[in-house]
C-alpha positions as CSV (number, residue, x, y, z in Angstrom):
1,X,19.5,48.1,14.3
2,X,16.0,48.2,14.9
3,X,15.2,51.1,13.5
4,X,17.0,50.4,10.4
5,X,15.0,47.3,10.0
6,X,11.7,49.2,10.5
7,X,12.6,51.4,7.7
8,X,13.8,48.4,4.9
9,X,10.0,47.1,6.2
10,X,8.4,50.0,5.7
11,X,10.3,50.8,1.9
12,X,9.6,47.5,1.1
13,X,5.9,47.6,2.1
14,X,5.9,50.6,0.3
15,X,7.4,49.2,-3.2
16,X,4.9,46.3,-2.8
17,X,1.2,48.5,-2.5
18,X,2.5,50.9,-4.8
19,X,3.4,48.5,-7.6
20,X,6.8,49.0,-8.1
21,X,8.6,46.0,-8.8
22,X,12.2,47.7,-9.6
23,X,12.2,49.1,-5.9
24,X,11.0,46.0,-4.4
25,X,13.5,43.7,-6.6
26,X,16.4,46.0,-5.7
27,X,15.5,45.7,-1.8
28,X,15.6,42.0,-1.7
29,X,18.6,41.5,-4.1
30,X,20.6,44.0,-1.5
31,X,19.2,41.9,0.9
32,X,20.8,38.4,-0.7
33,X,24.2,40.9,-1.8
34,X,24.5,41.1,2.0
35,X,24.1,37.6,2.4
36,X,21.0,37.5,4.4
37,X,19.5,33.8,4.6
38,X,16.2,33.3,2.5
39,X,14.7,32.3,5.8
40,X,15.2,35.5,7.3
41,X,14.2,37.3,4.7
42,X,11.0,35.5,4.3
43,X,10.3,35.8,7.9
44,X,12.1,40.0,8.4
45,X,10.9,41.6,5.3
46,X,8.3,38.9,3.5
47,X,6.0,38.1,6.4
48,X,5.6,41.3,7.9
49,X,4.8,43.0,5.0
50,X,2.1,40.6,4.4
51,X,0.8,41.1,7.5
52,X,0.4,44.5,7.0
53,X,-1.4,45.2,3.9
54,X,-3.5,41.9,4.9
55,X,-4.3,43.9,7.8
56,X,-5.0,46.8,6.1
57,X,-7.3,45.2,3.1
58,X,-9.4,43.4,5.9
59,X,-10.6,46.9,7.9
60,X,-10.7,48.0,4.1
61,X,-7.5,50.6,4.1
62,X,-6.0,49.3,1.1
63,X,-7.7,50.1,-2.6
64,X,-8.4,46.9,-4.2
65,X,-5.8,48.1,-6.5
66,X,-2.9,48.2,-4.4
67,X,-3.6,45.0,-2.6
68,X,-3.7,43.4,-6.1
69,X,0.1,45.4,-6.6
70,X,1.3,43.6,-3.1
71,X,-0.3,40.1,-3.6
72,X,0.8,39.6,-7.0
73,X,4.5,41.5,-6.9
74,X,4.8,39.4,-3.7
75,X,3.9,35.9,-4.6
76,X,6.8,36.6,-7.3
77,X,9.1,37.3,-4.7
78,X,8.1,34.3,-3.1
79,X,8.4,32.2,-6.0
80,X,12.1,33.0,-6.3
81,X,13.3,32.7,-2.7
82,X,12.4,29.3,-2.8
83,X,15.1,28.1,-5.0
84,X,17.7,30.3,-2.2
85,X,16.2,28.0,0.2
86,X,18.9,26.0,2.2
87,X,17.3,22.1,2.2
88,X,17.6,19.8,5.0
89,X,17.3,16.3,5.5
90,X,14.0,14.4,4.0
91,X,11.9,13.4,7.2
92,X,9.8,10.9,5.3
93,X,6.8,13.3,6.7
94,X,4.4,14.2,4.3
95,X,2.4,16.9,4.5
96,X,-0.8,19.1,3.1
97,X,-0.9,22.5,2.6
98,X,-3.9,24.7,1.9
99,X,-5.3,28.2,2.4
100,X,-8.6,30.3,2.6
101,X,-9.3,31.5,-0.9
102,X,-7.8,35.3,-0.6
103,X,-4.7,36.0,-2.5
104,X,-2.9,37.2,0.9
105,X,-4.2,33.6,2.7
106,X,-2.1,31.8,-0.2
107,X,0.6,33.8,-0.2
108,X,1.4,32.7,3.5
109,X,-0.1,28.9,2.7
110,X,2.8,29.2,0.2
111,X,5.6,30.7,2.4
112,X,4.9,27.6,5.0
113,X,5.1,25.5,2.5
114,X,8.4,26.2,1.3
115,X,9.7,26.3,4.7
116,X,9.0,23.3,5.7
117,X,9.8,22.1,1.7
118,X,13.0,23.3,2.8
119,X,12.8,22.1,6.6
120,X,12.7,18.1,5.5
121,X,9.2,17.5,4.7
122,X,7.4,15.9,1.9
123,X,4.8,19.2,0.9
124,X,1.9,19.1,-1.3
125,X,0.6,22.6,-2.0
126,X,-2.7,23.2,-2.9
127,X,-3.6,26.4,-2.1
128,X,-7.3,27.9,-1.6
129,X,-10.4,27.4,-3.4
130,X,-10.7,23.2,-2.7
131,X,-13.3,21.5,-1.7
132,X,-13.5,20.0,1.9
133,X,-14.6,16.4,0.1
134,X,-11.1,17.0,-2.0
135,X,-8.9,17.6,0.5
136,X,-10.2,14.6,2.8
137,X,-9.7,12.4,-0.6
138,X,-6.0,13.8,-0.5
139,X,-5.1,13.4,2.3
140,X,-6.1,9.9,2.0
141,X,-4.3,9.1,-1.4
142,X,-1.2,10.8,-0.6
143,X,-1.1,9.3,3.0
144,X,-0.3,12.8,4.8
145,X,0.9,12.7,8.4
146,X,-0.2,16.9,8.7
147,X,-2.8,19.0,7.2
148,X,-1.5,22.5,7.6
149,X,-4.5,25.4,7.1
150,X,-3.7,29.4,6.5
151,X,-6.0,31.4,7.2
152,X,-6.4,35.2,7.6
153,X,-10.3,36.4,7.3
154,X,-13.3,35.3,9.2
155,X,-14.9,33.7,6.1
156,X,-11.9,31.0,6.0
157,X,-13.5,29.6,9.7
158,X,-16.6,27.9,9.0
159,X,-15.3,25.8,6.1
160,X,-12.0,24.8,8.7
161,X,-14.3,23.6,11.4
162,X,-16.1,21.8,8.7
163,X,-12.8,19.8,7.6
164,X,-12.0,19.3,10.8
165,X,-15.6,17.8,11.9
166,X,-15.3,15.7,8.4
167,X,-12.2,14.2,9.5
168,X,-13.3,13.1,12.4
169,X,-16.5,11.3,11.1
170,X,-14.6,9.3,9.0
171,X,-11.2,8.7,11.5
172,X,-8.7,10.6,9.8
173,X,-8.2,12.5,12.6
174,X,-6.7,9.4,14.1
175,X,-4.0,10.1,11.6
176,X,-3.2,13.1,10.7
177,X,-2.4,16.2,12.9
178,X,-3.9,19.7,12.1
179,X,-2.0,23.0,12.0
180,X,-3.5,26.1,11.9
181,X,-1.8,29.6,11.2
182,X,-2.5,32.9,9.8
183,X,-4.5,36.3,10.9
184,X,-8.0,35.1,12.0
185,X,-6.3,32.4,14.3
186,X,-3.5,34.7,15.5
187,X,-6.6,37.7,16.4
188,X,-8.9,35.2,17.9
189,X,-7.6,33.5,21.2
190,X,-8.8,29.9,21.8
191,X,-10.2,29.3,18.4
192,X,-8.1,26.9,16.7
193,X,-8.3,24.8,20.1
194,X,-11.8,25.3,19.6
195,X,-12.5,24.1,16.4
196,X,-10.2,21.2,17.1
197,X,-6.8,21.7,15.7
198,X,-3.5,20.0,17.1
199,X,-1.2,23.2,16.9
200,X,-1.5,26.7,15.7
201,X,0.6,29.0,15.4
202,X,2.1,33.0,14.1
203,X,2.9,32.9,10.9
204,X,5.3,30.2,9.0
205,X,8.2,30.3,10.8
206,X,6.3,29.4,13.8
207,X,4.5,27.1,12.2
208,X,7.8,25.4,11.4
209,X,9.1,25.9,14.8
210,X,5.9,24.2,16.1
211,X,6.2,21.0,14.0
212,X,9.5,20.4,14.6
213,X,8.8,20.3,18.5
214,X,5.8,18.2,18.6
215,X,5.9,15.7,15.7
216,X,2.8,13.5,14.7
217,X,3.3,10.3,16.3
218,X,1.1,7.4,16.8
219,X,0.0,8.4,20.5
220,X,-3.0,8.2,22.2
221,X,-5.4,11.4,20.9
222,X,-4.7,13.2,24.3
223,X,-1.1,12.8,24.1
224,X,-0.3,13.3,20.8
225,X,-2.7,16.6,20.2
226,X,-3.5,19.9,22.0
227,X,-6.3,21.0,20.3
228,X,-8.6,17.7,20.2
229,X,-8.4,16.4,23.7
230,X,-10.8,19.9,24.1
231,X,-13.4,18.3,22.3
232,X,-16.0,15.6,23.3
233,X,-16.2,12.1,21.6
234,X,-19.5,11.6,20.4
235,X,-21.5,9.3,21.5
236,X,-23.4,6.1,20.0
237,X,-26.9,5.9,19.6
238,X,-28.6,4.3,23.0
């Protein structure tokens, strides 16, 4: 079973960096004839795929090309197995999405979001590209209980811990919990706690496994968080 899995991946991967929609279509619409839930096809045959040629563009093994044939035949796919999306309960959570800038980081920003769209929660997606200042500013006008950041290069780290640090000058940390996810948090150990988020996790089906288990209540900090008990308070002017 498996192996049979291994090779719909690798045809599908295939399809996706080679630009051929028909192929990649047909593969998913089998998928949905044999009445294979969105979520597992997002998470079996969507994800890993993803994973792959992300993997594969950062050590530069993929032509700039056929990365731009997966992100953009992917992100369609995407966009249409939302609607097949089963839709549970509204938790009265709300919640922020947003990504690095790369095409591959808002492809999985995206997935997440849908998921946990789908999973109850109240999602605002906003992709990559915003500033730090914007996102504080959202988070405040939209009253989010969870920021959730993709990320899959290096280059997305600096600008996370500088969030993170913002939120924390002004107290919104008090608030809101952080969730991390994607490549560059998945291949280096300890540095979400390090930069100070709550949870990390995978990919989005983790991500949505994760939230579900520890919910942002109003706790003490070292309750309520994993991440941000690791980090000092700072301390007043003598």
């Amino acid at each position: 079973m498996a192996s049979r899995r291994n090779v719909l991946q690798e045809r599908f991967f295939t399809s996706l960096i080679s630009g051929d929609r028909a192929a990649a279509r047909d593969i998913v619409d089998k998928a949905l004839q044999a009445d294979t839930p969105a979520t597992k096809i997002l998470s079996h045959l969507f994800w890993p795929a993803l994973d792959q040629f992300q993997n594969l563009h950062r050590n530069d093994q993929l032509s700039p090309l056929a990365y731009n044939f997966a992100t953009r035949l992917l992100r369609q796919l995407v966009d249409q197995m939302q609607i097949r999306l089963e839709q549970s309960t509204r938790r009265g959570t709300k919640v922020l999405v947003v990504s690095g800038a790369e095409q591959s980081e808002e492809i999985a920003a995206q997935m997440a979001a849908d998921l946990l769209e789908a999973d109850g929660y109240t999602v605002f997606y906003a992709g990559g590209g915003i500033a730090n200042d914007e996102v504080v500013e959202q988070l405040t006008e939209i009253k989010a209980d969870k920021l959730v950041i993709f990320g899959a290069v290096s280059s997305t780290v600096p600008a996370t811990r500088l969030l993170i640090d913002r939120m924390h000058e002004i107290g919104a940390n008090e608030h809101v919990q952080v969730i991390v996810g994607g490549g560059v948090f998945n291949r280096a150990e300890g540095l979400a706690e390090e930069i100070g988020a709550d949870l990390w996790s995978n990919d989005p089906i983790e991500l949505v496994e994760q939230m579900q288990d520890k919910p942002a209540r109003r706790m003490a900090p070292d309750q309520r968080t994993v991440g941000r008990k690791r980090r000092a308070p700072k301390r007043s002017a003598a």
